[in-house]
C-alpha positions as CSV (number, residue, x, y, z in Angstrom):
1,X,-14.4,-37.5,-25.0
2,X,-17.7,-38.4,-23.5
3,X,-17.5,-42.2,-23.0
4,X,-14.3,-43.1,-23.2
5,X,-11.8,-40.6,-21.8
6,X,-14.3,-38.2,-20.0
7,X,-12.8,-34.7,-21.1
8,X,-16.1,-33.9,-21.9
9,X,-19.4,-34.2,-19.8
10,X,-22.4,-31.6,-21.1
11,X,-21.9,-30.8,-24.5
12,X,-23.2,-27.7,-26.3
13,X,-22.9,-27.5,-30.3
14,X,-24.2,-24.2,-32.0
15,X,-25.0,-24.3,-35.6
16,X,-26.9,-22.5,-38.2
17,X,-30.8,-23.1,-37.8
18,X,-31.0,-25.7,-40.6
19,X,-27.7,-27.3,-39.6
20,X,-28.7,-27.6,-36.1
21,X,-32.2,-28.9,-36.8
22,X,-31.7,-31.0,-39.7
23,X,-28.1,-32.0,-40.4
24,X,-26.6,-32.8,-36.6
25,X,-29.5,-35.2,-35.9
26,X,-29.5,-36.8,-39.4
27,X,-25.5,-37.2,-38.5
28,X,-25.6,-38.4,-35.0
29,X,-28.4,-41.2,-35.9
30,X,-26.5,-41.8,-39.5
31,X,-23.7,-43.4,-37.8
32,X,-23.6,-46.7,-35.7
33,X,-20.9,-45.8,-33.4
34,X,-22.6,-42.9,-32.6
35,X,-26.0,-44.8,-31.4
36,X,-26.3,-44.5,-28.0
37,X,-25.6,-40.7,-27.9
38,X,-28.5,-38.8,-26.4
39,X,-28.9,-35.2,-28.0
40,X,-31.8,-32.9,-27.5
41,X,-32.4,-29.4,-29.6
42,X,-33.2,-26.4,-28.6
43,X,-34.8,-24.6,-31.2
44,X,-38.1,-23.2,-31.8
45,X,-40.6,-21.4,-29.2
46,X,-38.9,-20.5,-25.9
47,X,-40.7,-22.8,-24.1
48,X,-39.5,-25.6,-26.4
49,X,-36.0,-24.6,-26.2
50,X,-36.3,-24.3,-22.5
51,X,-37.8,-28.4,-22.4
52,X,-35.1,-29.3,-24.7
53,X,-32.2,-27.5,-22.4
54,X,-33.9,-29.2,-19.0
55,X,-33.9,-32.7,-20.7
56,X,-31.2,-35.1,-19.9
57,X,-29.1,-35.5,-23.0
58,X,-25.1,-35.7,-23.3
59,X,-25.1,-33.1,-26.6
60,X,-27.5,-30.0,-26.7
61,X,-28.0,-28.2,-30.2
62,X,-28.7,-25.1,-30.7
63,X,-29.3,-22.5,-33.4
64,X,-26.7,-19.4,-33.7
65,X,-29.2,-16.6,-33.2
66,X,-30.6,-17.7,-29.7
67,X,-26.9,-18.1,-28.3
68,X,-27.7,-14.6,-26.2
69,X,-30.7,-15.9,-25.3
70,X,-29.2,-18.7,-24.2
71,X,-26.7,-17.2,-22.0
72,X,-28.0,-13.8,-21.1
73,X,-32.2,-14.1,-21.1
74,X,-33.2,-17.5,-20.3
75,X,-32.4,-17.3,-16.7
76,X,-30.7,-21.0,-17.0
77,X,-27.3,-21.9,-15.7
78,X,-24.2,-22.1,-18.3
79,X,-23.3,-25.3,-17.4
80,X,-21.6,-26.6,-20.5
81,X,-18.2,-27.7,-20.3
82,X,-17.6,-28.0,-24.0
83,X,-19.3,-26.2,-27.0
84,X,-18.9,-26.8,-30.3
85,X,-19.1,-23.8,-33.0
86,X,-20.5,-25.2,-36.3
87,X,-19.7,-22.6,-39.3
88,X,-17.2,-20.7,-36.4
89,X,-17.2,-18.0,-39.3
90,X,-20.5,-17.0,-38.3
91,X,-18.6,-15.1,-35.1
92,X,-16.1,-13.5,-37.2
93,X,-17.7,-9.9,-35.9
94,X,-16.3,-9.2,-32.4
95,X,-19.5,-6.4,-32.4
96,X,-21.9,-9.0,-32.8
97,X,-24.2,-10.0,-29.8
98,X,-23.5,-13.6,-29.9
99,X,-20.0,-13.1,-30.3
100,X,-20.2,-10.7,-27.1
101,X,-22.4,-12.7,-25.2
102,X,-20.3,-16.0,-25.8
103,X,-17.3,-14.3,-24.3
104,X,-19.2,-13.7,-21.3
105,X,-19.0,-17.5,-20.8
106,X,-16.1,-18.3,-22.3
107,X,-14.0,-18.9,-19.2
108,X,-16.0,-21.2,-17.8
109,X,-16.0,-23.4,-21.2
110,X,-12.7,-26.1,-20.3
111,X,-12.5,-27.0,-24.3
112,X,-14.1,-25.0,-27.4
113,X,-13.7,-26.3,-31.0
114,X,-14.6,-24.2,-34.0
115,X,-15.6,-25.8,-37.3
116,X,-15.8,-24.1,-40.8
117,X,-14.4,-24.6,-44.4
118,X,-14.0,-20.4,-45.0
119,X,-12.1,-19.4,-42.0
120,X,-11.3,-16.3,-43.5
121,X,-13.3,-15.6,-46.4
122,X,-13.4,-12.1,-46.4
123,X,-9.5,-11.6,-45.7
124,X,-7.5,-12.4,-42.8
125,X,-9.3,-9.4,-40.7
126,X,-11.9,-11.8,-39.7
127,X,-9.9,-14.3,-38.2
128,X,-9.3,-12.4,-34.5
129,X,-12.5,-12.7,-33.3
130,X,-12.6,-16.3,-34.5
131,X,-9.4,-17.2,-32.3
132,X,-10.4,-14.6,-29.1
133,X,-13.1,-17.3,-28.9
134,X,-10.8,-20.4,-29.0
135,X,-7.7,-19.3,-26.7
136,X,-9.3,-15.9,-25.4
137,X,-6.2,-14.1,-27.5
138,X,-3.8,-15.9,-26.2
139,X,-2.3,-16.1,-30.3
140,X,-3.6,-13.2,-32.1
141,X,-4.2,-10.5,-28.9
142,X,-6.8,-9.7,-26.7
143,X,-7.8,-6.2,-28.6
144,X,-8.4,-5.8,-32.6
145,X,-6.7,-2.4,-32.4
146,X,-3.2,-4.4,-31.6
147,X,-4.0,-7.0,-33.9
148,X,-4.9,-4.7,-36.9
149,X,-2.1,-2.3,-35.9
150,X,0.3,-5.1,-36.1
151,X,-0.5,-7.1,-39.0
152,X,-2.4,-4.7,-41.4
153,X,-2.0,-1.2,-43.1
154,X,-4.4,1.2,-44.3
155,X,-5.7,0.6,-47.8
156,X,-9.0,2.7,-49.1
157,X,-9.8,5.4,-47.1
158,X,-11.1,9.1,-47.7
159,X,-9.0,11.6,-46.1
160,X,-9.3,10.6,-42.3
161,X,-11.7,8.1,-42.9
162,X,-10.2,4.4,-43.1
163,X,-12.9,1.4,-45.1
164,X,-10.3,-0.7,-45.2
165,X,-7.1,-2.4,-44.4
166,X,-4.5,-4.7,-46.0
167,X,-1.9,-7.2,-44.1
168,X,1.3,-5.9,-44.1
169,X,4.1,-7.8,-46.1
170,X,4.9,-11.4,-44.1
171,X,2.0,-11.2,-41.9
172,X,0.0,-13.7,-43.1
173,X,2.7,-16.3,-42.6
174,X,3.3,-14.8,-39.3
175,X,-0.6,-15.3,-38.3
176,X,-0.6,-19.0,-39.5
177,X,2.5,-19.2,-37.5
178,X,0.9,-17.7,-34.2
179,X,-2.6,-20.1,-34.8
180,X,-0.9,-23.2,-36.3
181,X,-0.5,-25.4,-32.9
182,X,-4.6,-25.0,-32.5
183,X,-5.9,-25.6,-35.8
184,X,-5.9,-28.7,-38.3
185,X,-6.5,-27.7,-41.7
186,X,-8.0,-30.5,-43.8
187,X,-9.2,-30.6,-47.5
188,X,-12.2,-32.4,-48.5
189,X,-10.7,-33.5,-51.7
190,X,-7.4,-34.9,-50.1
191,X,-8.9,-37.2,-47.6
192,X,-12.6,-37.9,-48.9
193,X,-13.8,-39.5,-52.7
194,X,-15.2,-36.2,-54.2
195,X,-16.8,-36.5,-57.6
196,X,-15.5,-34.7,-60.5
197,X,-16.8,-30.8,-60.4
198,X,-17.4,-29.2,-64.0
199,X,-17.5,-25.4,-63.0
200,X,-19.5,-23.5,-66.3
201,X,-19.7,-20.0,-67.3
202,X,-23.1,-19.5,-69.4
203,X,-22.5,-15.9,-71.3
204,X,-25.9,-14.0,-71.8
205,X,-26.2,-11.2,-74.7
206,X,-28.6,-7.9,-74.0
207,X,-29.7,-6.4,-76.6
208,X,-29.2,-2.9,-77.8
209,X,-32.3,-1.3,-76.7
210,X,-31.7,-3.3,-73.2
211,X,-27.6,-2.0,-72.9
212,X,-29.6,1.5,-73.6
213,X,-32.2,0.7,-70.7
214,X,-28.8,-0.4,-68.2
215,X,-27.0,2.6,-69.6
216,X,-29.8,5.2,-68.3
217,X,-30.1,3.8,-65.0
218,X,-26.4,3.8,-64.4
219,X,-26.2,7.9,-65.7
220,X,-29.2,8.1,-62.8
221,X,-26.9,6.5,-60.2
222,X,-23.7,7.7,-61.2
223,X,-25.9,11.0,-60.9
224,X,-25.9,10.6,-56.9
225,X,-22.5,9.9,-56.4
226,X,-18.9,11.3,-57.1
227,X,-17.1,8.3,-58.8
228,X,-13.2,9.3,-57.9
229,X,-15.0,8.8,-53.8
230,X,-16.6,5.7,-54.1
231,X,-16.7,4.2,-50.4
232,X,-17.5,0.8,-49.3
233,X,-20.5,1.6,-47.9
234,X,-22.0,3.0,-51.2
235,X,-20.3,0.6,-53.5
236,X,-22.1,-2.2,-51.5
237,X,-25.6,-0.1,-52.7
238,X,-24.7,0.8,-56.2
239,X,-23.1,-2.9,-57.3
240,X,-26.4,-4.1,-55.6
241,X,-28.0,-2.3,-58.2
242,X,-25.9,-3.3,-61.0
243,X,-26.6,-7.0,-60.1
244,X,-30.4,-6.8,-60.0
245,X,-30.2,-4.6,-63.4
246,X,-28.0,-7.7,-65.3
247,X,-30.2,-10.4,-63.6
248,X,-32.7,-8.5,-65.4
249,X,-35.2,-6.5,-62.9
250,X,-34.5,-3.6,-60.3
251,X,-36.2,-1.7,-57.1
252,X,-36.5,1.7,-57.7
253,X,-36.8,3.9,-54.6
254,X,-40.5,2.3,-53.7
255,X,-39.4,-1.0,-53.9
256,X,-41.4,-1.5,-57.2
257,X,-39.9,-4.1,-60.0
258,X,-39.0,-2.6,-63.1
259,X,-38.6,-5.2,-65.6
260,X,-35.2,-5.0,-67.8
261,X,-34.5,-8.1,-69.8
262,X,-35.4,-12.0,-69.2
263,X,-32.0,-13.2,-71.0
264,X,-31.1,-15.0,-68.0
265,X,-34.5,-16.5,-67.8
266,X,-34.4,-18.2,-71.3
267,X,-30.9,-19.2,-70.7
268,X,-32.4,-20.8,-67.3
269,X,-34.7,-22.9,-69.7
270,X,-32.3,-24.1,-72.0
271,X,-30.3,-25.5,-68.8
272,X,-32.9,-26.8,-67.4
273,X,-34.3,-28.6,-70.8
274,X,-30.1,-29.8,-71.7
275,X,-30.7,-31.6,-68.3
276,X,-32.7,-34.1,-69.6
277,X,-35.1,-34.3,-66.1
278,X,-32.2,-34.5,-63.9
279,X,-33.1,-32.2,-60.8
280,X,-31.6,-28.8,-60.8
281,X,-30.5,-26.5,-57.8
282,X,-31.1,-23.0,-58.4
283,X,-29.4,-20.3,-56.6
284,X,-31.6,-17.2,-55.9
285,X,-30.3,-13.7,-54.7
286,X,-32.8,-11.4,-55.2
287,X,-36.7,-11.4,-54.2
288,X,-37.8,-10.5,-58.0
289,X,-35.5,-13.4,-59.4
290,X,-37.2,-15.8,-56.9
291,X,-40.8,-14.2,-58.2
292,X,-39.7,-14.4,-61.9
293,X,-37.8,-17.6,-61.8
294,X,-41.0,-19.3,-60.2
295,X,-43.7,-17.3,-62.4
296,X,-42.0,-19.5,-65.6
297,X,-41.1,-22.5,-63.9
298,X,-42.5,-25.0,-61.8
299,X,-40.2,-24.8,-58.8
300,X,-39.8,-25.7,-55.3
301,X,-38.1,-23.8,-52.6
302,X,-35.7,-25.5,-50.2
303,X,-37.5,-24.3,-46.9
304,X,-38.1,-27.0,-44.7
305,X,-37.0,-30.2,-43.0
306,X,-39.2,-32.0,-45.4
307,X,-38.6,-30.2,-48.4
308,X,-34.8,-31.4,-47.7
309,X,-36.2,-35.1,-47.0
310,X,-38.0,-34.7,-50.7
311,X,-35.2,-33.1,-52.5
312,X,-32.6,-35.7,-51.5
313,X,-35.6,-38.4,-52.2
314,X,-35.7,-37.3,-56.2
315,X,-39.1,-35.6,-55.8
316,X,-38.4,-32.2,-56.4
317,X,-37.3,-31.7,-60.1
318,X,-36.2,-28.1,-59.4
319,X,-35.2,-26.5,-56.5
320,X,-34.7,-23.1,-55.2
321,X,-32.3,-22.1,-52.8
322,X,-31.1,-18.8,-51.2
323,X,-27.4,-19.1,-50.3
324,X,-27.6,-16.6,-47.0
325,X,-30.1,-19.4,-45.7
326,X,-29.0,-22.9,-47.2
327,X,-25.3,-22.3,-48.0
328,X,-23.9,-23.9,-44.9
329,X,-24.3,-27.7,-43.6
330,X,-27.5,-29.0,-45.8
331,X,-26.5,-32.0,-47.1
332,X,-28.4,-31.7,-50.1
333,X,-26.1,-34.3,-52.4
334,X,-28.3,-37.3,-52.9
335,X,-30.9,-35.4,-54.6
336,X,-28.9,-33.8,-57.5
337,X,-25.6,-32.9,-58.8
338,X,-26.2,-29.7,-60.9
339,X,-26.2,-26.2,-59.6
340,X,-27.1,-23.1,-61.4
341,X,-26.2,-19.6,-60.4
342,X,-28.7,-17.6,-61.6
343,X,-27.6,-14.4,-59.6
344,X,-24.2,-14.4,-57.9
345,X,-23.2,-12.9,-54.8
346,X,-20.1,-11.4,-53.6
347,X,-19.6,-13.3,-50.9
348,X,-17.1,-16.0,-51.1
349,X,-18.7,-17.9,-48.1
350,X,-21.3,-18.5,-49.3
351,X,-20.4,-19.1,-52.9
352,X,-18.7,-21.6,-51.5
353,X,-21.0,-23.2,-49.1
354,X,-23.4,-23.1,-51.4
355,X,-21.2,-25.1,-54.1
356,X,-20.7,-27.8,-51.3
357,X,-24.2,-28.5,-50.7
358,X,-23.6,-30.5,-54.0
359,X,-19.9,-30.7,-54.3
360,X,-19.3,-33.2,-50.6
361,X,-18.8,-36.7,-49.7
362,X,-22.1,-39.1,-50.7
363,X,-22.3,-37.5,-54.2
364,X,-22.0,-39.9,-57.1
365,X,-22.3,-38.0,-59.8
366,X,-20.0,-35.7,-61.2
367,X,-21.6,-32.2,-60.2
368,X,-21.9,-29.2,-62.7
369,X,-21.7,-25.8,-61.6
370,X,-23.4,-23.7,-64.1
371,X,-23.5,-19.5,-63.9
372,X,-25.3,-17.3,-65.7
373,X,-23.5,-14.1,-66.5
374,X,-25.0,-11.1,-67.8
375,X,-22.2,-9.7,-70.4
376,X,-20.4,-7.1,-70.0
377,X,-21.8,-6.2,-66.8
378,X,-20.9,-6.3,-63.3
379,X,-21.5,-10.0,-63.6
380,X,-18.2,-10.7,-64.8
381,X,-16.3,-8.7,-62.3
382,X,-17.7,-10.9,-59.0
383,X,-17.1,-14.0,-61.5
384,X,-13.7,-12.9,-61.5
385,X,-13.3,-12.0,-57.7
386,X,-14.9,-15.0,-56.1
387,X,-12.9,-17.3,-58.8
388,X,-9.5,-15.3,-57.8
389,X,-10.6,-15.1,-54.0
390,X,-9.5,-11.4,-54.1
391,X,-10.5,-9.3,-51.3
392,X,-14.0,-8.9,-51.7
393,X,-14.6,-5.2,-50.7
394,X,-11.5,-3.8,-53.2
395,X,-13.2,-6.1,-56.0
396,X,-16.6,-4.7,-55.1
397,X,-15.3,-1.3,-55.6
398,X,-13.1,-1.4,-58.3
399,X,-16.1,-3.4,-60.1
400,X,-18.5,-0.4,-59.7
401,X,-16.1,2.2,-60.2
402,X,-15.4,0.2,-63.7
403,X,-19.8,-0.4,-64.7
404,X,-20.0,3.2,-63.8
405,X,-18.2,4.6,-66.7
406,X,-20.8,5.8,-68.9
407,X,-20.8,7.3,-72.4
408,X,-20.2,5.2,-75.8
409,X,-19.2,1.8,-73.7
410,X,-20.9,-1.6,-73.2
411,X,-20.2,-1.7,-69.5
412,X,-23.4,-2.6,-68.3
């Protein structure tokens, strides 16, 4: 597009902060064809973003949360013909200020491509503001009032008060319909060599006098909230809970850890022992899990530029990683092929993401996706939503109106 057909003449790709720093460059100078491509990233301090923008370069990179900057504060033209949206789920929120400031620019942009394996993780809701940015609603409407009331019907809601919606019946063939001339959909595993992916569940047993401990807390929350009008905005708090208390630690109200179990912990060392000093990923959700995890074990978080160099070099024989900042574009494959979940999340996005920071092309080994579940607790019902894809907010709340029954069960 540059070089040979000139469709394109200042290109501007925007990526997550790792992606843009680390993986684009690693990318551009991996591949021969791509050698005489000048690129130049605008990341950091404002005045080094502001160098980078004013050097001569055919691609500019930068990170996702300085696109209003970019547009709106820096006082620099918008003279990009082209942009490139790396992870384009990243603007599925039309009330987000990137999102908003983008579509400031977007007419002057001649050609916009959007990248991203999870178009639609969180149901088919998130695709509008995805496509307003490609063909400024040209496919799915210019307003997500018409495009909800026309593909989607109420679904839990509290008199007046709609927290969700559901497509209607036909609608999502009548959405791929509307977007299918703009958008290639290509699998990974149908056109690349992917390695063979063992995905393990790794059951963990509490003890009576730790289902007791879970059982009290739950009367405490269940305490603050009428179950039959669980919300999504409260569900979202109270399954919060429930995960901290099965990955064995919880905040109370002054954000002090009260220790619960270290069943999960244990089960981490017999993982990390069966793996005979192959490196392991660990994925983190919770601040007290990162504390714990690296009070027992000698770990290293995945942070840095180098600490991705040292990783993928063998020199880090465990690794931490939090999904919400390493779950899209780290190619973290050459450094290890087993994963371990030590809390999950209920976000299939970044479950995903996460998975294919392992699980993508360069891997040689088959990978092994290990999770630790808490039994009979909430644990098993995000198991069971991210595994089923379900609509993540109706699993979330059915989960916690199901580990909120108290009284002579083992919910925990």
């Amino acid at each position: 597009m540059l070089f040979d057909s000139f469709d394109a003449h200042k290109v501007l790709v925007i990526a997550p902060l790792r992606v843009a720093r680390d993986t684009w460059p690693a990318e551009i100078e991996k591949w021969n064809h791509l050698k005489d491509l000048k690129y130049s990233i605008a990341i950091g301090s404002e005045k080094k973003r502001i160098s980078a923008l004013m050097e001569k370069a055919d691609i500019y990179i930068i990170n996702r949360e300085n696109v209003k900057w970019l547009i709106e504060d820096s006082s620099l033209p918008f003279d990009f013909d082209t942009v490139i949206i790396d992870e384009l789920s990243s603007f599925k929120n039309h009330q987000a200020k990137r999102f908003r400031s983008l579509m400031k620019v977007r007419p002057k942009i001649k050609r916009i491509v959007g990248l991203t394996g999870t178009p639609a993780s969180n149901g088919l809701m998130d695709l509008w503001a995805e496509f307003r940015l490609l063909d400024m609603g040209e496919r799915l409407g210019k307003f997500i009032g018409k495009y909800r009331e026309e593909y989607f019907v109420p679904d839990k809601r509290n008199q007046q008060i709609i927290f969700s919606y559901k497509p209607k019946l036909g609608a999502e063939k009548a959405i791929y319909n509307k977007i299918s001339d703009i958008t290639i959909s290509m699998k990974g595993s149908d056109y690349l060599k992917l390695p063979e992916l063992i995905v393990n569940k790794v059951e963990v047993n509490l003890s009576e006098k730790e289902i007791k401990t879970l059982d009290t807390m739950k009367k405490d929350l269940v305490a603050t909230i009428d179950q039959d009008e669980i919300t999504a905005s409260n569900a979202a708090a109270l399954s919060n809970k429930l995960l901290q208390m099965a990955n064995g630690a919880v905040y109370d109200d002054n954000q002090n850890v009260i220790h619960i179990h270290d069943r999960k912990l244990d089960a981490l060392e017999d993982l990390i022992e069966s793996a005979n000093g192959k490196p392991v990923l660990i994925a983190y959700w919770f601040k007290h899990d990162l504390k714990r995890i690296s009070k027992k074990f000698d770990v290293k978080q995945i942070k840095t530029s180098n600490d991705i160099k040292n990783w993928n070099s063998g020199q880090i024989p465990i690794a931490l990683i939090h999904p919400a900042s390493a779950g899209h574009g780290l190619n973290l494959q050459t450094g290890g092929s087993t994963l371990i979940w030590f809390g999950l999340t209920w976000s299939l996005e970044l479950y995903q993401q996460t998975n294919a920071r392992l699980w993508r092309q360069g891997q040689t080994d088959t990978v092994v996706i290990h999770h630790l579940l808490s039994k009979d607790t909430i644990d098993e019902q995000v198991m069971k939503a991210l595994q089923g894809k379900d609509d993540i907010q109706s699993a979330l709340i059915n989960a916690v109106k199901v580990n909120l029954q108290t009284g002579g069960n083992k919910n925990g």
